[in-house]
C-alpha positions in Angstrom: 5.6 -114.7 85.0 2.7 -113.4 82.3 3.8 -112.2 79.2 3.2 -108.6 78.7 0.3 -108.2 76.3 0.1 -105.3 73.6 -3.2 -103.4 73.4 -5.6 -104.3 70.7 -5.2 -101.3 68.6 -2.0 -101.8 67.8 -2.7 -103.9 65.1 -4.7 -101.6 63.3 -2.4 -98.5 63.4 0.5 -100.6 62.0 -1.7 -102.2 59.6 -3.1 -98.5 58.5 0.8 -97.2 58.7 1.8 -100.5 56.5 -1.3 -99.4 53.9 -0.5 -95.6 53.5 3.3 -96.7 53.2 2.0 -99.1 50.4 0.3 -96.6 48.6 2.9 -94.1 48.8 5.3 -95.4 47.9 3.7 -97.2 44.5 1.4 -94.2 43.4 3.3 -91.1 45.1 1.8 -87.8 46.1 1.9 -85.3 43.3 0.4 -81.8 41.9 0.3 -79.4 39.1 0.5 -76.2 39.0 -0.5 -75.5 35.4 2.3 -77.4 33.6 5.0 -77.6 36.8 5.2 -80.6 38.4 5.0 -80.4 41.9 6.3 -84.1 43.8 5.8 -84.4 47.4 6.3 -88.1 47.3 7.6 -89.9 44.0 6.3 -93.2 43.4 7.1 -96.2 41.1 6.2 -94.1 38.0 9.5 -92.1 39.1 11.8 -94.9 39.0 14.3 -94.7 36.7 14.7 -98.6 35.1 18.1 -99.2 33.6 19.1 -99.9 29.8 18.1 -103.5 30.2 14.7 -102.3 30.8 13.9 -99.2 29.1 16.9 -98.1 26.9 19.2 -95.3 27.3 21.8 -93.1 25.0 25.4 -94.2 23.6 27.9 -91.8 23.4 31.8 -91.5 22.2 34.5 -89.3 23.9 37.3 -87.8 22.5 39.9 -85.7 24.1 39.7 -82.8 23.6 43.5 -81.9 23.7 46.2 -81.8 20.3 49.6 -82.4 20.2 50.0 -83.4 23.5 50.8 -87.5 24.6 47.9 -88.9 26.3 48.6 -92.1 28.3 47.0 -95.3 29.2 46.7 -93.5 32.9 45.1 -90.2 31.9 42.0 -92.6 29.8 41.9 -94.4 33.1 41.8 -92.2 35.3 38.8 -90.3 32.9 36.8 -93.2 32.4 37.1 -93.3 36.5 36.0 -89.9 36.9 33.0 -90.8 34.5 31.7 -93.8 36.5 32.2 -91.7 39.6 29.7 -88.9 38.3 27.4 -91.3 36.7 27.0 -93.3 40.5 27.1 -89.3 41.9 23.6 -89.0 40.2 22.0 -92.2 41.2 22.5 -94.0 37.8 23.7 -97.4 38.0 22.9 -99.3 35.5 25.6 -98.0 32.6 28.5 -99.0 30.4 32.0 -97.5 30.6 34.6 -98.9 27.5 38.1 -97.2 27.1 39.9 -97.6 23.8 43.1 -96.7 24.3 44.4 -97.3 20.5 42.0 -94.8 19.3 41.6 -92.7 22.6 37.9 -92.7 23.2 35.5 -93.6 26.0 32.4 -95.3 25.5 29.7 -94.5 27.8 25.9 -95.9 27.9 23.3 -94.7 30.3 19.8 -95.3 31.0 17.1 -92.7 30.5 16.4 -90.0 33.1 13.0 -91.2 35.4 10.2 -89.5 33.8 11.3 -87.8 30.9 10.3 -88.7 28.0 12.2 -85.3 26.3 15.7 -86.1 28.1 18.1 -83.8 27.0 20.7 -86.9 26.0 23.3 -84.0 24.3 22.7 -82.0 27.5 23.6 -85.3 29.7 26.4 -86.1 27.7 28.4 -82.6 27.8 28.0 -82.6 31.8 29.4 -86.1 32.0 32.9 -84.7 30.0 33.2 -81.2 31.3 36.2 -80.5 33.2 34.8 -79.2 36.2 38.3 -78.0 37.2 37.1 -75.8 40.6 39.9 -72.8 41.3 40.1 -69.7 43.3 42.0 -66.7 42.2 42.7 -63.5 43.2 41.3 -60.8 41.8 38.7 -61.4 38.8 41.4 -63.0 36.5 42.7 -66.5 36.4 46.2 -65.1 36.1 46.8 -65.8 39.8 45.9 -69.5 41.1 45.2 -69.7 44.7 43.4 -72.8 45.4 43.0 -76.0 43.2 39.8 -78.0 43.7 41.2 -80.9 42.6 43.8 -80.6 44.9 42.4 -78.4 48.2 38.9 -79.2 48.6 38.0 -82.5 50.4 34.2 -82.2 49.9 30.8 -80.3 48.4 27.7 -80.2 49.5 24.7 -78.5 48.3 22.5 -76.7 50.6 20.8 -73.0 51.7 22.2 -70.6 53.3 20.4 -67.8 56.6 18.6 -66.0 53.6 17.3 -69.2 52.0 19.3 -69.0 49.0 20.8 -71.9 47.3 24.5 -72.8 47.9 27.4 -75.2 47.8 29.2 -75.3 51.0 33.1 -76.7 50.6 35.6 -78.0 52.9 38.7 -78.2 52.7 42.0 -80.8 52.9 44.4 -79.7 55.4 47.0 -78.0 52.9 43.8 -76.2 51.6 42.8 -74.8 54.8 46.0 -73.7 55.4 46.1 -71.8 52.1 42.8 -70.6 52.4 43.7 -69.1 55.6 46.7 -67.3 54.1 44.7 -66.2 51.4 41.9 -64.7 52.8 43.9 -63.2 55.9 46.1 -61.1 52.9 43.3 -60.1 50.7 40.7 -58.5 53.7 38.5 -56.1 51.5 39.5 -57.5 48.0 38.4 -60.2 45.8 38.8 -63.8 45.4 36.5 -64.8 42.4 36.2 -68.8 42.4 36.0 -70.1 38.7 34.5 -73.5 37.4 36.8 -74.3 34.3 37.0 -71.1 32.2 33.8 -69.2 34.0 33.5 -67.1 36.6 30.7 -68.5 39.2 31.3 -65.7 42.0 33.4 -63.2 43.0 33.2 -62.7 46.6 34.5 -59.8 48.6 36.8 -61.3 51.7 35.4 -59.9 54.7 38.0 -61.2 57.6 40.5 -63.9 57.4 38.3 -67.5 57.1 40.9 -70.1 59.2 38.0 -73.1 59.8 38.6 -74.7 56.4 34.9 -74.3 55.3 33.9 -71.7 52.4 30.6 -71.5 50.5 29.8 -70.6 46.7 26.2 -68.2 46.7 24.7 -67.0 43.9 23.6 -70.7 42.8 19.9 -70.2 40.7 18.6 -73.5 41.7 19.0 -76.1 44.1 19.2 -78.1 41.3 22.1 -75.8 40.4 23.8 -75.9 43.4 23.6 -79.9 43.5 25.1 -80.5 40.2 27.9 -77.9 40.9 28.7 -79.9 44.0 28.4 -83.6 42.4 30.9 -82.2 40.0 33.4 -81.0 42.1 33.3 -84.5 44.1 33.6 -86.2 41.5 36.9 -84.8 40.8 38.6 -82.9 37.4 39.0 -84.9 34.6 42.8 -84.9 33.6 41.5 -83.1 29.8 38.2 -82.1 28.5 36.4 -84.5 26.6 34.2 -83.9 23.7 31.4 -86.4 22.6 30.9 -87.0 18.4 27.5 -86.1 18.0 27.8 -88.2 14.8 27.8 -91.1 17.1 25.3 -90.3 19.7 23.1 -93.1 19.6 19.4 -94.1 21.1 19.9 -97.7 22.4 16.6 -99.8 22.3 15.5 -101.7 25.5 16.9 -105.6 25.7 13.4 -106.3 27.4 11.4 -103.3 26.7 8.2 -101.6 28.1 5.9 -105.3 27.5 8.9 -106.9 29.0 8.7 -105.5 32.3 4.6 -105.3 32.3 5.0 -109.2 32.2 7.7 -109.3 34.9 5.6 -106.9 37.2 2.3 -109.2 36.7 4.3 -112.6 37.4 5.8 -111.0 40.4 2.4 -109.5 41.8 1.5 -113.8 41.3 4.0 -115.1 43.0 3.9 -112.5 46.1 -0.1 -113.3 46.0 0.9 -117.6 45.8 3.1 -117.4 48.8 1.3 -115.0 50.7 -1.5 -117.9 49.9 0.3 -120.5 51.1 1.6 -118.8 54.4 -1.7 -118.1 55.2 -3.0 -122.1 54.3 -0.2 -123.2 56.3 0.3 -120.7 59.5 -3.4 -119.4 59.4 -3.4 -116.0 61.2 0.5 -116.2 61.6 0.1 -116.7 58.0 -1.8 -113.2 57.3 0.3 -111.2 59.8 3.4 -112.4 57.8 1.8 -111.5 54.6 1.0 -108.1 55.6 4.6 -107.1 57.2 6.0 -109.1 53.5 3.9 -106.4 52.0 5.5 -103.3 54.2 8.7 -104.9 53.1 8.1 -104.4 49.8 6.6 -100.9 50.0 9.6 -100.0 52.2 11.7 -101.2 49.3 10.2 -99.2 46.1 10.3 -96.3 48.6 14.1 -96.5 48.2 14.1 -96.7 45.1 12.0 -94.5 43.7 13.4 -91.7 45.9 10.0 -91.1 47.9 10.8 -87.6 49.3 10.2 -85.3 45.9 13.7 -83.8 46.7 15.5 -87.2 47.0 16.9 -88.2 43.5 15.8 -92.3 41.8 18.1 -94.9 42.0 18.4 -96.6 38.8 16.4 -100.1 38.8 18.4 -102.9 36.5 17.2 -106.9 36.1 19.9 -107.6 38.8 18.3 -105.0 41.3 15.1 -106.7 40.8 16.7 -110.0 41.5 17.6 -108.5 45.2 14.1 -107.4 45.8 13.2 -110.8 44.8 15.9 -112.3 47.3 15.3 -109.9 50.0 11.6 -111.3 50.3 12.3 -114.6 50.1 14.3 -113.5 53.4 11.4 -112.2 54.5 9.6 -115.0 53.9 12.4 -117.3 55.7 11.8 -115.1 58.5 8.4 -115.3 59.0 8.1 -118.9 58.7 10.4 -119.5 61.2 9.2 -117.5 63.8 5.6 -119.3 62.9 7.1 -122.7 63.4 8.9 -121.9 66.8 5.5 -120.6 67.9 3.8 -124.2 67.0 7.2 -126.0 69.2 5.9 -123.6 72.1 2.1 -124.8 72.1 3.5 -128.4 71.5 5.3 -127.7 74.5 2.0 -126.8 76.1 2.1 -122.8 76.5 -0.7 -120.4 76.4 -1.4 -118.1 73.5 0.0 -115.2 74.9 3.6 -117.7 76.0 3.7 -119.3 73.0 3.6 -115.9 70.5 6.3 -114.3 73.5 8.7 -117.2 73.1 8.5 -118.3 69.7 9.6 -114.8 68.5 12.4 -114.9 71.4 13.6 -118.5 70.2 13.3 -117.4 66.5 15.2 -114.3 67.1 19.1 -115.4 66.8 18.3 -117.6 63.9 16.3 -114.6 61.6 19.5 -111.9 62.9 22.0 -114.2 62.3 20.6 -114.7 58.5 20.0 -111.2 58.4 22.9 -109.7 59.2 24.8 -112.6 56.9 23.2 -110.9 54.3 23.4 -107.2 55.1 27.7 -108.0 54.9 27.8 -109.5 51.9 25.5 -106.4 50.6 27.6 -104.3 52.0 30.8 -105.7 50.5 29.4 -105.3 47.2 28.2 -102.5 47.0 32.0 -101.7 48.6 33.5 -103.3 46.0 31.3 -102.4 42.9 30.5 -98.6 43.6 32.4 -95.6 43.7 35.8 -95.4 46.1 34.7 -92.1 47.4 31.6 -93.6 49.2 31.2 -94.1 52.9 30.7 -97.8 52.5 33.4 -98.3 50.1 35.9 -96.1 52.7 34.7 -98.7 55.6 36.3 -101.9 53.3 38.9 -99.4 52.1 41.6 -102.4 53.5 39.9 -105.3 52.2 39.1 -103.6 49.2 43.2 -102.3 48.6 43.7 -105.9 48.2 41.8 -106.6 45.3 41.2 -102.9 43.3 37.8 -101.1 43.1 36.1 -102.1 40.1 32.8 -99.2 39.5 29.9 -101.9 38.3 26.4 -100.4 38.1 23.8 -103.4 37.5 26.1 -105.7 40.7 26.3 -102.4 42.8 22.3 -102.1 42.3 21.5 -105.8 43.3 23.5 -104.7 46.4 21.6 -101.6 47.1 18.0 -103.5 46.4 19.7 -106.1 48.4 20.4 -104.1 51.7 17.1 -102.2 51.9 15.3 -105.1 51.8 17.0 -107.0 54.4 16.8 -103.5 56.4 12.8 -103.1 56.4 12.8 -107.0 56.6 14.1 -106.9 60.2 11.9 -104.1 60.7 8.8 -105.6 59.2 9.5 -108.8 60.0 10.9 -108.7 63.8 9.0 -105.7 65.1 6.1 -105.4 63.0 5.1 -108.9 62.6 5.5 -109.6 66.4 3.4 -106.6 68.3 0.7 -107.2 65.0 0.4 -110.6 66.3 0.3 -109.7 70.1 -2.3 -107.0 69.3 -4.5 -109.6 67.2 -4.5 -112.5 69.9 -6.0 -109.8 72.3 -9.4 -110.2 70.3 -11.9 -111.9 72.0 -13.2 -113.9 69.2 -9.5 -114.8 67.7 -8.0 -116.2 70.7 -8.3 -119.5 69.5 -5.1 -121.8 69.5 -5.4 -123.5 66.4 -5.4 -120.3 64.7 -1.7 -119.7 65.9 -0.5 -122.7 65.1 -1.5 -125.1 68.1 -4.5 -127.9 67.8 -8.2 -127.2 67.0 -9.5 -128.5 70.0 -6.9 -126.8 72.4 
């Protein structure tokens, strides 16, 4: 039976999708209206690069709570809540002490993507507000109806039928319940819902609300709205903290700006070596690898750097370079297989079209089976070394029970960089590479054997 063939201009529009990706995703799509900033798609400019790279701020927590005993627990359970809002806002790459003797927390975080006039005091209050969420009746706090710590399950940010900006909430079964009860007693009177000590909105009930879902209007931004939700799933810290601006320190990059110029040229080398040996050694197989290696890639720094303008960075350490790194030499291993089944099928005595069809078919178990080896072991750290609240780490929930969570920024980002490269490597190189090298041997002047990996003269 003849192999199905794949029409010659295939190869162009996934080598044109490949290029815009490419470009996208390292220079971004961006405009300026006066001095705003508008981002359609961010780029690698917009990554944020952790402390090893490029520095970040230090800061000391106090309680801020006198005369009352504060356990071991209640510091562990804050520097938890700290690590879980830190991850909540796509940063990383930090540093969480707790000194228990003297009752402080030690935080380090990396500089905001972009902003070279962070607001470090700004970042530090948010990460030791309370965030205690409540709803009470009337527009007092005298009367607790709902706990947000105790009722609400999650928070999401998002727009409402009249396009403004809210955070829609749902909640655990004993808070539906008392929602219910709530809201069915207090038709044409107010529940005003209160983020620590200040009134966010004071809604009027309408009719009794028995679904479990509620939503807080009146947000100013959908920035607002977002950090309002990140804070109420991240939880309520068990006391207030209070950072000593005495201590807020600048931290100086280990590597620093030259650093990382140096890093970026010797990986642009080494990409450009093996992409020249592929192409020495497999010939056309060789380019066609090189170009879905370079989608991979692309694919990669898109994830990173957030891409979408409304999508936030995800902090970039030394250890989630070194899963880039390994995630193309996956790619790599990949592509070099499926090249050298392709040379056993014309050895064997197939046709150009056979020999492309079943070398991809024989290669196929061997590249998923690597591929998917790796995706797991991505997966399980990223499980193990994020926050407990996340949907990967609630899928190894009984594995993980075992051994404790512990919340590790620079091991949970070589897991992330990691994962999305294996992910656009089976994309890039399974699909891509394959129908770009189907397409290619359609033209009339490359169907030549020896170009695919079968002798000169054949």
């Amino acid at each position: 039976m003849k192999s199905k063939r794949t029409a010659k201009p295939v190869f162009f529009v996934i080598v044109a999708l490949i290029l815009a990706l490419t470009y996208l995703a390292f220079f971004g799509v961006e405009n300026y209206y006066g001095d705003t900033r508008q981002v359609y798609f961010k780029g690698a400019s917009d990554i944020r690069w952790g402390i090893d790279i490029s520095g970040g701020v230090e800061a000391v927590f106090s309680p801020d709570k006198e005369g009352v005993k504060i356990t071991d627990d209640d510091m562990d359970a804050a520097k938890s809540i700290i690590e879980t809002r830190l991850v909540n806002n796509n940063i990383t790459d930090y540093e969480v002490y707790t000194d228990t003797a003297n009752h402080q927390i030690i935080v380090r975080f990396p500089w905001a993507a972009g902003e070279s006039d962070f607001d470090a005091q700004k970042a530090v209050q948010e990460l030791g507000e309370t965030a205690l969420l409540t709803f009470c009746d009337g527009t007092t706090q005298d009367t607790v109806l709902l706990s947000g710590a105790k009722h609400i399950q999650s928070a999401q940010a998002g727009v409402d039928e009249q396009g403004g900006y809210v955070v829609y909430l749902n909640f655990t079964a004993e808070g539906k319940s008392l929602f219910a009860t709530a809201t069915a007693n207090r038709v044409g009177k107010t529940i005003s819902i209160w983020m620590d000590d200040t009134m966010i909105s004071a809604p009027t009930v309408q009719n009794a609300i028995t679904d479990g879902q509620a939503y807080i209007n009146g947000m100013e931004s959908a920035e607002a709205a977002k950090e309002l939700a990140d804070k109420i799933n991240a939880g309520s810290l068990p006391f207030a903290l209070t950072a000593d601006d005495s201590k807020l320190q600048i931290i100086s990059p280990s590597l620093g700006s030259d650093a990382l110029d140096v890093m970026v040229i010797a990986g642009a080398i080494a990409f450009a070596l093996v992409c020249i040996i592929m192409i020495l050694r497999y010939r056309l197989n060789g380019v066609v690898a090189s170009i879905s290696l370079l989608g991979q890639l692309a694919g990669s720094i898109a994830c990173i750097s957030g891409f979408f303008g409304n999508t936030s960075s995800f902090t970039l350490t030394v250890p989630g370079i070194a899963g880039i790194i390994l995630s193309v030499g996956v790619g790599v291993d990949c592509n070099v297989i499926a090249s050298e089944r392709i040379r056993d099928e014309f050895a064997k005595g197939k046709t150009i079209d056979g020999a492309i069809d079943s070398g991809f078919k024989n290669s196929l178990s061997a590249v998923i089976d690597g591929n998917v080896t790796v995706v797991i072991v991505a997966l399980v750290l990223m499980g193990a070394f994020g926050t407990p609240d996340s949907l990967i780490a609630k899928l190894f929930s009984p594995l993980m029970a075992l051994f404790g969570t512990s919340i590790t920024g620079s091991i949970y980002s070589f897991g992330y960089t990691l994962l999305v490269g294996v992910v656009f490597n089976l994309l890039m190189g399974i699909l891509a590479s394959k129908y770009m090298l189907k397409s290619v041997s359609q033209l009339k002047f490359l169907r030549k054997p020896w170009l695919y990996g079968g002798k000169k003269n054949g």
